[in-house]
N, C-alpha and C positions, 0 to 999 in steps of 0.2 A: 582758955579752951576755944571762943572764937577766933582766936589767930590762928591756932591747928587745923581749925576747918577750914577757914579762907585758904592755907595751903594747900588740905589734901585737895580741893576741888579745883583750883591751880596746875593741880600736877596731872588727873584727871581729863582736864578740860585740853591738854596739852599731847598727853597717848592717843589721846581720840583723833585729835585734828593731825599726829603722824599716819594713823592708820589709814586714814581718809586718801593722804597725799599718798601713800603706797597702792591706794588701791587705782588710783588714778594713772599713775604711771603700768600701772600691770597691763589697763585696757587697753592703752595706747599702743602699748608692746603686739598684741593681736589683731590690732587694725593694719598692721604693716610699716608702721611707721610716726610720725609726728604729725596732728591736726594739722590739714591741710597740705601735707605730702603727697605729691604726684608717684601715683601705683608705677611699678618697673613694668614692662612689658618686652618681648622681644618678638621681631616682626623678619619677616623674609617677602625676599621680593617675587612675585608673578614671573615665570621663566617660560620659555616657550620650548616646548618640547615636540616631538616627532609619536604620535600614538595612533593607534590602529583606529580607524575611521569606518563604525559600525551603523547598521541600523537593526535597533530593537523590534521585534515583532513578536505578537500571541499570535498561538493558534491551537490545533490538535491534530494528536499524531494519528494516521491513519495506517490502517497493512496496505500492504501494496497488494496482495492479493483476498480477497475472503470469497470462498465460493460454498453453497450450501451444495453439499453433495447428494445424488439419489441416482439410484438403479436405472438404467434403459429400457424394464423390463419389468412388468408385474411379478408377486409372486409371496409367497412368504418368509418371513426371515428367521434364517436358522441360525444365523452365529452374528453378534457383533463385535468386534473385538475393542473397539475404544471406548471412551467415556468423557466426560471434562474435565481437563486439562490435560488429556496424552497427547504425546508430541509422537507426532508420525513422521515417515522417511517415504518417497516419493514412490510409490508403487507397490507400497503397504498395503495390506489387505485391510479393509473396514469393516465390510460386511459381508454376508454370503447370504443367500437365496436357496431356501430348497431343492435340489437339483435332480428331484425324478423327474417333472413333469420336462422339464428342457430336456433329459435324455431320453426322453421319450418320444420326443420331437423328432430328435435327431436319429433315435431308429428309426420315426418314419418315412422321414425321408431317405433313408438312407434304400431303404425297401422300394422306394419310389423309382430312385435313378437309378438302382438295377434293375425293377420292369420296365421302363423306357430304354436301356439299351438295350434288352434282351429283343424289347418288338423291332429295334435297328440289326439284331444278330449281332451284337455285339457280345463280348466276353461280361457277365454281371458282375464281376468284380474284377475285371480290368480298368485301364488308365482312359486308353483310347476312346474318343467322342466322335472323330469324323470319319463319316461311310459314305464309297462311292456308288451311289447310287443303284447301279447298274448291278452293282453284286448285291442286292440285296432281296431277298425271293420275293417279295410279291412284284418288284420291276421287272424281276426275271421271266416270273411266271407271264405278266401282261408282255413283256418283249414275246413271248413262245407264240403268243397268241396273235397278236400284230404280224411277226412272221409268218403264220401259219396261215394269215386272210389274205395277205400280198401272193402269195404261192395261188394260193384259190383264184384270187381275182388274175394273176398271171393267166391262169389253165385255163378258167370260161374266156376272158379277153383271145385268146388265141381260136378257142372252138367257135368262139361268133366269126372270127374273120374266116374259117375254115368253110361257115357255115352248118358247123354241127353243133353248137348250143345258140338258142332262142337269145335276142335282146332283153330282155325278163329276166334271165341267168347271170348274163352280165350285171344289170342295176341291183340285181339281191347282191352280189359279189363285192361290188362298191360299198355299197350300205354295210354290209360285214368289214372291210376294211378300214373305213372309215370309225365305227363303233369302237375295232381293235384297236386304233389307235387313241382315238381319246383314252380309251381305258390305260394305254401305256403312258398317257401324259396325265392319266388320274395319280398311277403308281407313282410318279415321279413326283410329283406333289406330294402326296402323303408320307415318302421318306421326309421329305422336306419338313413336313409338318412333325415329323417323330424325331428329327433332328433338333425341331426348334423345343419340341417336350423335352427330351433329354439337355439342354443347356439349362431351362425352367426348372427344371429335377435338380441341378446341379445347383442352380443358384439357390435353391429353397435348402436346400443341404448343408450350402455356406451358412445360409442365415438364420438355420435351425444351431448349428454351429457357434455363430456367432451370441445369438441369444447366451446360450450356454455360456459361452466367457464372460457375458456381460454379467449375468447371474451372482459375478464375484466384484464389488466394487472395490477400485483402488486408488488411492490415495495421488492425488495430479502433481504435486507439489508438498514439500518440507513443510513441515506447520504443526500449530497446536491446536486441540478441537478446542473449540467454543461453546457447541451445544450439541449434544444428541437427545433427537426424536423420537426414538423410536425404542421400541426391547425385542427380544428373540420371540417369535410364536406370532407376529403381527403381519397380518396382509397388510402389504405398499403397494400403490399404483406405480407406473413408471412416470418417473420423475418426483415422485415426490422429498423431502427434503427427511435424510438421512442422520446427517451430519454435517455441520458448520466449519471446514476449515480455515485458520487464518494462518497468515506467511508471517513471520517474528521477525524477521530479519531480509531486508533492509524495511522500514516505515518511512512513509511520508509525513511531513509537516507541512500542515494547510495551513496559512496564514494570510491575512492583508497587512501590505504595506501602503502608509499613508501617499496621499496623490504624491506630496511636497518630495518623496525620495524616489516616487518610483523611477525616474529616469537612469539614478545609479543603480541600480537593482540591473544584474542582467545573469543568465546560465552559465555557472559554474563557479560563482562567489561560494566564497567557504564560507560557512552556518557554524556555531556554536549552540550549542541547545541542552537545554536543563530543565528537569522537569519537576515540579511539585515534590518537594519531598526528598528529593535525591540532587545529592550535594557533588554529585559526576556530572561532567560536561562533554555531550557528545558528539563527535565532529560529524557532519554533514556539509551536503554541498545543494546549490539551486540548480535543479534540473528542466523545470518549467515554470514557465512565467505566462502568466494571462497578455494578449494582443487588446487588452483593452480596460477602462479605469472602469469600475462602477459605479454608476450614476448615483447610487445613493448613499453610499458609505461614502465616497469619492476616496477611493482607496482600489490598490492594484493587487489580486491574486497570485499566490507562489507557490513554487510547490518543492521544500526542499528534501533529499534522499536523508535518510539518517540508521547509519551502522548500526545492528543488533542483534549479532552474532550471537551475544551471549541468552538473548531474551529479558532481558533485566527493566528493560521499559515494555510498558504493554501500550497497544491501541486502543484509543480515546481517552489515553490521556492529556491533562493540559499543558502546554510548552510554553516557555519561551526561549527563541533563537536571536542572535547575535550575526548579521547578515555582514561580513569584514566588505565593508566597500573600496577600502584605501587599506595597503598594509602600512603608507608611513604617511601622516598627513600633521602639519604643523599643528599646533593645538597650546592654549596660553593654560600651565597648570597652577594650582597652589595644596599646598598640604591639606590633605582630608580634616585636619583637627581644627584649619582656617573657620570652618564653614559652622556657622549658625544658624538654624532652624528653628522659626519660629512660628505657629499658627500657621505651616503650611506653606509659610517664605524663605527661602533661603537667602543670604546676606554675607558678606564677610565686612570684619572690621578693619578700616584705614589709618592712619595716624597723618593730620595736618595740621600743623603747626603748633606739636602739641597736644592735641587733641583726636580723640579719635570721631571717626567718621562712618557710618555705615553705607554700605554700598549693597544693592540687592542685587545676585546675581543670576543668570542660567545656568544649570549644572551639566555635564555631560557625562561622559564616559569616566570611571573609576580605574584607577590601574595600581595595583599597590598601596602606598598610601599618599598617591596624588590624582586629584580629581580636575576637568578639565573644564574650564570657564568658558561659556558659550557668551554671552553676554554680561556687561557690567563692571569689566575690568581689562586691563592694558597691559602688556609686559612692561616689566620693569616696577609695577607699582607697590606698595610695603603694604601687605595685610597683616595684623597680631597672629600669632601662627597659636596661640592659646588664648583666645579671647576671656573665656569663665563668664562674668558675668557682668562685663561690663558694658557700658551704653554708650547711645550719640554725646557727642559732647564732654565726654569726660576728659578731664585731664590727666597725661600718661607719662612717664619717662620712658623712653626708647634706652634697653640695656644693647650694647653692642655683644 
């Protein structure tokens, strides 16, 4: 019986220590390879390539127009037709003004500049404003009279030299003549003066007129409202604010560009521009540019145009644009999957003699799926193009 046990614990002792070796080998199998095996790797080399030479900028988009709109013209309001968000078309009625008290105006005057032509003898509801003086009766009248003292003063001036009327007859005779004519150069005045009432008349006519138009506000420019102030039934002073229009289409982009690029920055670079949220990218161009850096940002003011026909970006939102300074400018790229991020560094891995190497790099411009090395790396150089998870110094095999 002790010889059966010594066996079975034999046999025993001998399943266990195969399990053991199979399980040893299983681990092996998921490391990659055999204790102390150099991990495969395959690495591609830094190529230099031709890509578009931008500069990044924030900013926000602004309308190019926004005007708050209001009456030239007190008065109360009878109608408004928009509200926030209507989009108006250039000469759209907005609002209206009660219109008796303005046509009330305008009969009065109208009553006005037909008694001023009439005191000219004019037709009161004819065209014609200029009269010649001289046909106009009270000229007439004082000419009849001035005529009439020149005759007199003729008859006595003759009887004194005759010797049949007194020196005395004569000086009253003068004195009549002279009186007659001022009074003829009074009349002629006074058309004058009834001439310049009738242009007064007409002009106050116009602007009893004009009021009346104004009474109707209309829309200066394409746009969508922003805010209305006011409701129907409410006294407005003239000028006060109505209605907020804004222009959708085209927007500006406000932004600074750093000192270090403004000298490439110049009117009429193409802008790329994306906004918050929305995965469209919208062409624009730089229409104006600041003559000068500001001293405390030290950073240079733009001011790029941005298409929005459709309205689909609103004003004050946040942007950012893509300012193309070069359309082909040399640039050293490597594959986006090159690139490792860590704590906020970027790095790619090298392979030297063996071994890999980390190298920390500048990142630039994205295109596809190759990203543009500013610093840190050379054409020609071998980065791991799937680095995973490997470190400085590790040992590698390079797969071709």
């Amino acid at each position: 019986m002790a010889t059966l046990g010594v066996a079975l614990a034999l046999i025993v002792a001998g399943c266990g220590g195969e399990a053991s070796s199979g399980g040893a080998k299983e681990g092996g199998s998921k490391a990659g390879g055999k204790a102390g095996e150099p991990l495969s790797v395959r690495v591609q080399a830094a190529r230099e390539a031709a890509l578009v030479r931008a500069v990044t900028v924030t900013g926000t988009l602004a309308a190019e127009d926004q005007v708050a709109m209001g009456f030239k013209v007190a008065g109360r309001i009878q109608t408004i037709n928009v509200d926030l968000g209507s989009r108006v078309a250039p000469g759209q009625t907005i609002a209206r003004l009660a219109p008796v008290d303005f046509q009330l105006r305008v009969q009065q005057a109208e009553a006005a500049l037909q008694q001023a032509r009439a005191r000219l003898g004019l037709d009161p509801a004819g065209q014609g404003e200029q009269v010649d003086p001289e046909k106009t009766p009270v000229v007439r009248q004082a000419r009849a009279v001035l005529d009439e003292a020149r005759l007199s003063h003729s008859r006595v001036q003759t009887f004194v030299e005759r010797g049949i009327s007194s020196k005395a007859e004569l000086d009253s005779a003068d004195a009549a003549l002279k009186v007659a004519d001022g009074r003829y150069q009074d009349a002629i005045e006074e058309v004058r003066n009834r001439q310049a009432l009738l242009t007064q008349r007409k002009t106050e006519l116009d602007q009893a007129r004009q009021e009346m138009v104004d009474s109707i506000l209309l829309a200066p420019f394409p746009g969508i409202i922003r805010e209305r102030a006011v409701s129907p039934g409410q006294y407005v002073n003239a000028g006060a604010p109505i209605a907020t229009l804004v222009r959708m289409h085209p927007l500006r982009l406000q932004a600074d560009v750093p000192e270090r690029e403004a000298s490439n920055v110049k009117v009429g670079q193409e802008v790329k521009v994306r906004v918050e949220g929305d995965a469209t990218v919208y062409p624009g161009r730089v229409v104006r540019v600041s003559p000068a850096i500001d001293e405390q940002s030290r950073s240079l003011r733009i001011e790029a145009q941005v298409g929005n026909q459709a309205a689909t970006i609103r004003p004050g939102s946040f942007a950012t644009g893509e300012i193309i300074v070069a359309s082909s400018a040399p640039a050293i790229v490597v594959p986006t999957t090159a690139i490792v991020t860590f704590a906020g560094v970027e790095k790619v891995l090298t392979v030297a003699d063996g071994k890999v190497v980390e190298r920390r790099v500048e990142l630039g411009r994205r295109e596809g799926q190759s990203v543009e090395i500013l610093k840190g790396l050379t054409t020609g150089e071998r980065v791991i193009v799937e680095p995973g998870n490997l470190v400085d110094g590790e040992t590698v095999r390079v797969t071709p």
